[in-house]
N, C-alpha and C positions, 0 to 999 in steps of 0.2 A: 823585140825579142820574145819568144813565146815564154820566155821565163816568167815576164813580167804576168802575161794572160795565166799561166798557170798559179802567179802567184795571188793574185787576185781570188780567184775560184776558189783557193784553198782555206784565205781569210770570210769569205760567203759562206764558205762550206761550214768553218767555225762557229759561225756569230748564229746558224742555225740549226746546228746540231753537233756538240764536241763530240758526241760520243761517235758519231761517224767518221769523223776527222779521225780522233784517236787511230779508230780500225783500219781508215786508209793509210794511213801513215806506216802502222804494223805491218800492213801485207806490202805496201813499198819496201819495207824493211827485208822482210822474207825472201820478195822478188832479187834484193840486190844480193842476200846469202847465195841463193839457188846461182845467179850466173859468175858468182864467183868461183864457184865450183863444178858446172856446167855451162860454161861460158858462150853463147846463142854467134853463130858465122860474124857477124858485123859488129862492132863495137857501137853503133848509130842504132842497131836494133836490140843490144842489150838495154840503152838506155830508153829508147820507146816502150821497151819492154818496163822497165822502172817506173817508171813518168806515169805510164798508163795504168800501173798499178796505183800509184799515189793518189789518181783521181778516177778509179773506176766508179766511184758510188756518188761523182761530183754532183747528178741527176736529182739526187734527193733533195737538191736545194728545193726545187719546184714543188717539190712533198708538202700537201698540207701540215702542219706543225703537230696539230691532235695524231694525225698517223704514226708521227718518225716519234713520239712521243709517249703514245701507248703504251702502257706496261700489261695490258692483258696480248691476246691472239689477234688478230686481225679476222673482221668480218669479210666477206667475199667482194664486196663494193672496194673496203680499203685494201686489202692486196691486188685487186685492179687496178686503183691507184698507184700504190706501190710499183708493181711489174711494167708500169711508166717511166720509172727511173732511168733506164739503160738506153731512151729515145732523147728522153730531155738532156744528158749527159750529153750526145751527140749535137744534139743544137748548140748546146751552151758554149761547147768548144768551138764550132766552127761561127759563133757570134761571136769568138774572140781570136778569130782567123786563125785557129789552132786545125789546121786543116792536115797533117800526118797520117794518113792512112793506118799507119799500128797503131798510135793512140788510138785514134776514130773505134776504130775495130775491138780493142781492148773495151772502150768505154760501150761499145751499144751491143757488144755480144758475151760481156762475162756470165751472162745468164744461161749462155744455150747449152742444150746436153749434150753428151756422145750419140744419144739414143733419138736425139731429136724431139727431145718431150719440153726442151725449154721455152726460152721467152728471149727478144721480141720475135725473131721469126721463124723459129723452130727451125733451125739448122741442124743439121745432121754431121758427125762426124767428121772427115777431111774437110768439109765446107765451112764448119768453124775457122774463125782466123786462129792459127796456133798461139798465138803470144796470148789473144784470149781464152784459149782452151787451158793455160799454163797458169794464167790468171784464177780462173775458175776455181781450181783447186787450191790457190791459196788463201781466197778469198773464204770456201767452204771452211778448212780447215782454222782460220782464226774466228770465223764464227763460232764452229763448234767447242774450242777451247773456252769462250768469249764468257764471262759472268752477264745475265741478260735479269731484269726487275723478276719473268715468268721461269727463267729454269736459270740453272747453276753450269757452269762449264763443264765440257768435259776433260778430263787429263788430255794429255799430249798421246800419249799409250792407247788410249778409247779411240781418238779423231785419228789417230792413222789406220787405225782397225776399219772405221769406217770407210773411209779413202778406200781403202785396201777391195772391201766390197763392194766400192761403187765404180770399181777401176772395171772399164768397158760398159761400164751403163750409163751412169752421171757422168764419168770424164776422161778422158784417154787414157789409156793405159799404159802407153809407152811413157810420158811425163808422170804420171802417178809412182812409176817404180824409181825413176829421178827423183820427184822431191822428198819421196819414203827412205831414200839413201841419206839423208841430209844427217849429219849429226843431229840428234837430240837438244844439246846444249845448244845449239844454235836456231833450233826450235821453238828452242820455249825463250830463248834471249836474243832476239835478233839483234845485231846490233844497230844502233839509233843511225839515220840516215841521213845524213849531210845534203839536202837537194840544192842549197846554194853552189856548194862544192861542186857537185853535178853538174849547175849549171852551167859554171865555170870550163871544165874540163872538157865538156861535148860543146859538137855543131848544131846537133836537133835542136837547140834552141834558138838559132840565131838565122834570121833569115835572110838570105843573100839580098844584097842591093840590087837594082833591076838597074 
């Protein structure tokens, strides 16, 4: 079952950095708000859509410790390091035969922009996978709410302002004015995300007998 590979990843993911955990967990959270209310064709690609949000940052396991750890900025060496994450993410999964195209996709391109100015392969607009381009933005947005050692969060009010002017440059803008609809209250409180439960109720995690 890829439940079991995903569950793994999540307890790695833990033991070397909670604070990352925490975040993935919240933007899984968010993911699961947004398609209950903008519900994605397939029921199999809502929840890869989920899944992929839960472990889009799984990469930073390979992160030196001093880096994910830093409470100042990052020098230019360690955010090279860093901007590694969303490759190694890609390996780890398919070294745990997690091989799902939307995950995959979620996990090694939540980085890239509308504009093409991202990372790792500077994809451009339609060529981003969508479920990662949808990713992107919720990923941005609990960061920027996010209390960090070097700055302090923004309100909910500030980080959709932002969103709002990065819509068509950092990140589509037809899902920007989607997730910008979402209640507030459900913004700032997602509700906590049952992934067992998840597991339970879909097929993406179960892989057919040969």
């Amino acid at each position: 079952m890829m439940w079991n590979a995903i569950n793994r990843l999540l307890i790695r993911l833990s033991d070397k950095d909670r604070e990352t955990l925490e975040h993935v967990l919240r933007v899984g959270a968010l993911a699961h708000c947004w398609t209950s209310l903008y519900s994605l064709p397939e029921e199999e690609e809502q929840q890869a859509f989920i899944i992929g949000c839960c472990i889009h940052d799984v990469g930073k396991i390979m992160i030196d410790d001093f880096i994910l750890q830093k409470t100042s900025k990052l020098d230019r060496n360690e955010w090279d390091s860093m901007r590694t994450h969303p490759e190694w993410g890609e390996k780890l999964l398919i070294s745990e035969r997690i091989t799902d195209e939307r995950v995959l996709g979620i996990v090694k391109h939540h980085h890239e922009r509308w504009d093409g100015r991202g990372y790792p392969l500077g994809l451009r607009g339609n060529d981003i996978p969508v479920l990662a381009r949808m990713c992107s933005i919720i990923d941005a947005f609990d960061a920027m709410i996010s209390d960090r050692p070097y700055k302090k969060g923004m309100t909910v009010e500030q980080a959709k302002e932002e969103l709002a002017v990065q819509s068509g440059i950092q990140f589509d803008h037809y899902y920007v004015r989607q997730f910008l609809s979402l209640p507030d209250p459900l913004l700032r409180n997602p509700l906590p995300l049952g992934l067992e439960r998840l597991a339970a109720e879909g097929t993406l995690f179960y892989v057919p007998s040969s």
